[in-house]
C-alpha positions in Angstrom: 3.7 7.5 -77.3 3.2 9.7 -73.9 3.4 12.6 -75.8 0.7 11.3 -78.6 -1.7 10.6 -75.6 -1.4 13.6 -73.5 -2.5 14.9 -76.4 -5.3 13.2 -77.4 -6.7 13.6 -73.9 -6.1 17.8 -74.1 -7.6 18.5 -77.3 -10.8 16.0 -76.1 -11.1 18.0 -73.1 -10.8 21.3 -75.4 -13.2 19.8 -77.3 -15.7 19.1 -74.5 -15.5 22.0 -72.8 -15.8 23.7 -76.2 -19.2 21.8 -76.8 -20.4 22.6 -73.6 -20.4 26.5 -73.7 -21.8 26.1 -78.3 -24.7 23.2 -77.1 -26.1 25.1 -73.9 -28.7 26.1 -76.7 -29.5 22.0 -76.6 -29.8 22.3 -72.3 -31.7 25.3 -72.7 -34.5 23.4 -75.0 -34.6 20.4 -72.7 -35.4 23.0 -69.6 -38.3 24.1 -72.2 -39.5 20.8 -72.5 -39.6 20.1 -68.9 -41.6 23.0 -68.4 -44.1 21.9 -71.1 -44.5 18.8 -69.4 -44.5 20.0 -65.6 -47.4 22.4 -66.9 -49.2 18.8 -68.6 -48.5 17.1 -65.0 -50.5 20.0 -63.3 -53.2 18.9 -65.2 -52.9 15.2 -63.5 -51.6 12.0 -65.0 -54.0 9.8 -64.2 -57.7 9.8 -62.6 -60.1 7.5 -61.3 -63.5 7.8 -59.7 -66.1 6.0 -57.5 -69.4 6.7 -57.3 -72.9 5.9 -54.5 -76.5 7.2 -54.0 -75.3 10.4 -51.8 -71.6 10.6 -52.4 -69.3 11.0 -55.3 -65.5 10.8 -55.0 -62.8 11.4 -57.7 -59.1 11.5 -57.4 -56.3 12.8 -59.9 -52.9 11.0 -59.6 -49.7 13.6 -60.2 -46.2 12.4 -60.7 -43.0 13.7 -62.4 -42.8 10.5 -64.8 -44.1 12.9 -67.6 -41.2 15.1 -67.5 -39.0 12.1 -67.0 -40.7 10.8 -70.6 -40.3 14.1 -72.2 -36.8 14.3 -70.9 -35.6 10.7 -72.6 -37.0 11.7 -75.9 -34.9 14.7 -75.3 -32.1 12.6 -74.8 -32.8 10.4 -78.1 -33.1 13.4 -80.1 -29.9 15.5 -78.9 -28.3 11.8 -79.3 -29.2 11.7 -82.9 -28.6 15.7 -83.3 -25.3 15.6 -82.2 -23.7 13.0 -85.3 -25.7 15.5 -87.7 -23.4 17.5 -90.3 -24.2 20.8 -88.5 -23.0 19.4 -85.1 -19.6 18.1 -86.7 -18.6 20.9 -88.5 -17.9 22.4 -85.0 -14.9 19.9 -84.3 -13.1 21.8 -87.5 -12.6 24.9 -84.8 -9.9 22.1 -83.5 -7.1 19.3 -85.1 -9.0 16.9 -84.2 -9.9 13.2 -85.4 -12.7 10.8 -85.2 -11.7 9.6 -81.6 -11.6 12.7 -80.5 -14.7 14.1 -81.4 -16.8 10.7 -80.7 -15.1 10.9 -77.1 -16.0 14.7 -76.8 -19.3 13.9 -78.0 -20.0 11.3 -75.2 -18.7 13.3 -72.4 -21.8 15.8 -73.4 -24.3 13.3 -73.8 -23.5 11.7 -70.5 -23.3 15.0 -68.9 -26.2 16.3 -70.4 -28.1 13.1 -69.1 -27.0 14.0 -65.2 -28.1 17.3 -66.0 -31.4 16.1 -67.4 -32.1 13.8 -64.6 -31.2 15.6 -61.7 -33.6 18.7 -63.2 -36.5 16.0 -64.1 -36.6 14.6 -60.4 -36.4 18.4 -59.0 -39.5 19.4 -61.0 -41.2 16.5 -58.6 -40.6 19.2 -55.8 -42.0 21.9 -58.1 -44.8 19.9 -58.6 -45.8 19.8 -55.1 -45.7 23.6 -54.6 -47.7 23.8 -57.8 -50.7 21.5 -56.3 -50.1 23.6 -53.4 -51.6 26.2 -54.9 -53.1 25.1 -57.8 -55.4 23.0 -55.7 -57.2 22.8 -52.1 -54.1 21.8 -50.3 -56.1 20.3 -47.3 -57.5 17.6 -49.7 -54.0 16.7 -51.2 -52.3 13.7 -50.1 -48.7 13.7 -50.1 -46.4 10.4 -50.4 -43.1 11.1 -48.5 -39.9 10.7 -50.2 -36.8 10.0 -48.4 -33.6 10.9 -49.3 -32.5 7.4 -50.4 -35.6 7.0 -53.0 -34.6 10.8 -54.2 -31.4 9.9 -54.9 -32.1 6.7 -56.4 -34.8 7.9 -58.6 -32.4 10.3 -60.3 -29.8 7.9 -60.6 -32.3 5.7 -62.5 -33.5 8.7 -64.3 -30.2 10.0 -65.6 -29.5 6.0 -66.6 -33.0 6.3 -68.7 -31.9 9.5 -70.2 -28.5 7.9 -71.1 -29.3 5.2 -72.5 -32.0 6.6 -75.0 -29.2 9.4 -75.6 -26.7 6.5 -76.8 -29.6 4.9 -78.8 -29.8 8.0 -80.5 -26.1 8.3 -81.2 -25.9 5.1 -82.7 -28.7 5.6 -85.2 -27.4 8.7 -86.2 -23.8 7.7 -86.8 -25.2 4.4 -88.8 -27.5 6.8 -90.6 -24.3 8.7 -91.6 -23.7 4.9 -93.8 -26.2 5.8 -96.6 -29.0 8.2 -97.1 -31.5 5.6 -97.2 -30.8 4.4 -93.4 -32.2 7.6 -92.5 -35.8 6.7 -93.7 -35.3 2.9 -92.9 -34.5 2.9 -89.7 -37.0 4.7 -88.3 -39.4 3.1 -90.0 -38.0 -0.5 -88.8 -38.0 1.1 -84.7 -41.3 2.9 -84.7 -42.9 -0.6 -86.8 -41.0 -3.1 -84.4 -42.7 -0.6 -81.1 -46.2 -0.8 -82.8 -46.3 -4.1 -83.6 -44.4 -5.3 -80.5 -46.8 -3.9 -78.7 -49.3 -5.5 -76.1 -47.3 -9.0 -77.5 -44.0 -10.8 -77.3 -42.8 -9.2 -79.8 -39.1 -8.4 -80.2 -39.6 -4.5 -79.4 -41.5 -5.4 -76.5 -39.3 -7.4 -75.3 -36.0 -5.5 -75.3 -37.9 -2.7 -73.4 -39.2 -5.3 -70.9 -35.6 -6.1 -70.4 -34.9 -2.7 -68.5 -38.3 -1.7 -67.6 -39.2 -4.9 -66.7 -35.8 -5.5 -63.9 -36.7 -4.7 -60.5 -33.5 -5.3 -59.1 -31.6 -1.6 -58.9 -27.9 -3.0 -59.5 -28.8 -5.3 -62.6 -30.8 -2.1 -64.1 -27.2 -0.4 -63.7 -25.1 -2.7 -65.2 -27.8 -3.7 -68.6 -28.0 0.0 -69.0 -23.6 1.0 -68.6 -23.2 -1.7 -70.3 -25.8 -1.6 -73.5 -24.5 1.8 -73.4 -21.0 1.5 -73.5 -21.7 -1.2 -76.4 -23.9 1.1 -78.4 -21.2 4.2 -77.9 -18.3 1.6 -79.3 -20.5 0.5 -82.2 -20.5 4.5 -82.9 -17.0 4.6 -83.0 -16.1 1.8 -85.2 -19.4 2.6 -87.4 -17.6 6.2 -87.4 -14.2 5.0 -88.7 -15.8 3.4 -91.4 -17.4 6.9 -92.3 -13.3 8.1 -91.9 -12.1 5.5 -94.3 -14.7 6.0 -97.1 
């Protein structure tokens, strides 16, 4: 039984460290979507303006919260990448089983999401330097952040990132159920967002229930554990797939 273990856990670290050096293709188009969106935040996020006889004064808001966006949908889509037929003809390079390869699979998507987050919070800093040059720096006003609201922003970041990359992983592996899930699904999501919009609608309300919680440690534990649910639903969804 010790035996059977120790080498479950060996060929799912094989396996991950495997997926690590083949997917860095995956890292290397989420650093290009962060750049695509720092470039967007130079251009400011949000604006507003007052205006008198004799003066006239306008101010652009800048914030990393649009590489933080681009950086989730990252997440859903390398979450919904990984379960594709491409991605799991990879695990034949190893014995391996459906365990192992789900497991391998979430140690990159959880890693990729630290990676993700800590890099989407950095390119805060390079936003400075960028309105440091970019614009008049004598008419910039800075807000300082300490090192508690760094670290907690990235925390909460890579949490965001996670939780969109599990989302992803779970529509993908139920997708795997019948070809017509694929065009369902995302019809049912994107229709519950659009129509859940603005309203109590169901959409709106299950992303009111993270966005929505302003205390830090119940945002950890709704996102660990709708997470951890969504990842388990993965697995038994992918032993089905095993048994068919």
């Amino acid at each position: 039984m010790y035996l059977t273990e120790a080498n479950v856990a060996d060929i799912t670290k094989k396996q991950y460290k495997y997926k690590m050096n083949a997917y860095l293709n995956a890292l290397t188009a989420m650093i290009a979507v962060q750049i695509a969106a720092l470039s967007l935040s130079l251009m400011g996020v949000g604006s507003m303006g007052a205006h008198s006889e004799n003066i006239s004064l306008s101010a652009k808001l800048f914030s990393s919260n649009l590489v933080i966006g681009f950086t989730m949908i990252w997440g859903l889509y390398i979450g919904v990448t990984m379960t594709t037929r491409v991605y799991r003809n990879c695990d034949f390079t190893f014995v391996t089983n459906r365990l192992t390869s789900n497991v391998s699979n979430i140690l990159f998507l959880i890693t990729a999401s630290v990676i993700g987050g800590v890099t989407s919070m950095l390119s805060g800093m390079l936003l400075r330097v960028g309105m440091y040059f970019y614009y008049d720096h004598q008419f910039i006003i800075n807000e300082v952040i300490t090192l508690g609201q760094l670290f907690n922003g990235t925390f909460v970041a890579i949490l965001y990132i996670l939780l969109l990359a599990s989302v992803g992983y779970f529509v993908g592996t139920l997708s795997q159920l019948h070809s017509m899930i694929k065009i369902v699904l995302p019809i049912l999501i994107f229709g519950g967002l659009f129509l859940g919009a603005g309203n109590d609608g169901i959409a709106a309300a299950a992303i009111q229930f993270y966005i929505g919680e302003t205390t830090l440690y119940l945002f950890i534990l709704k996102v660990i554990l709708t997470s951890i649910a969504l990842f388990i639903a993965s697995l038994f969804v992918s032993n089905r797939l095993e048994v068919r």
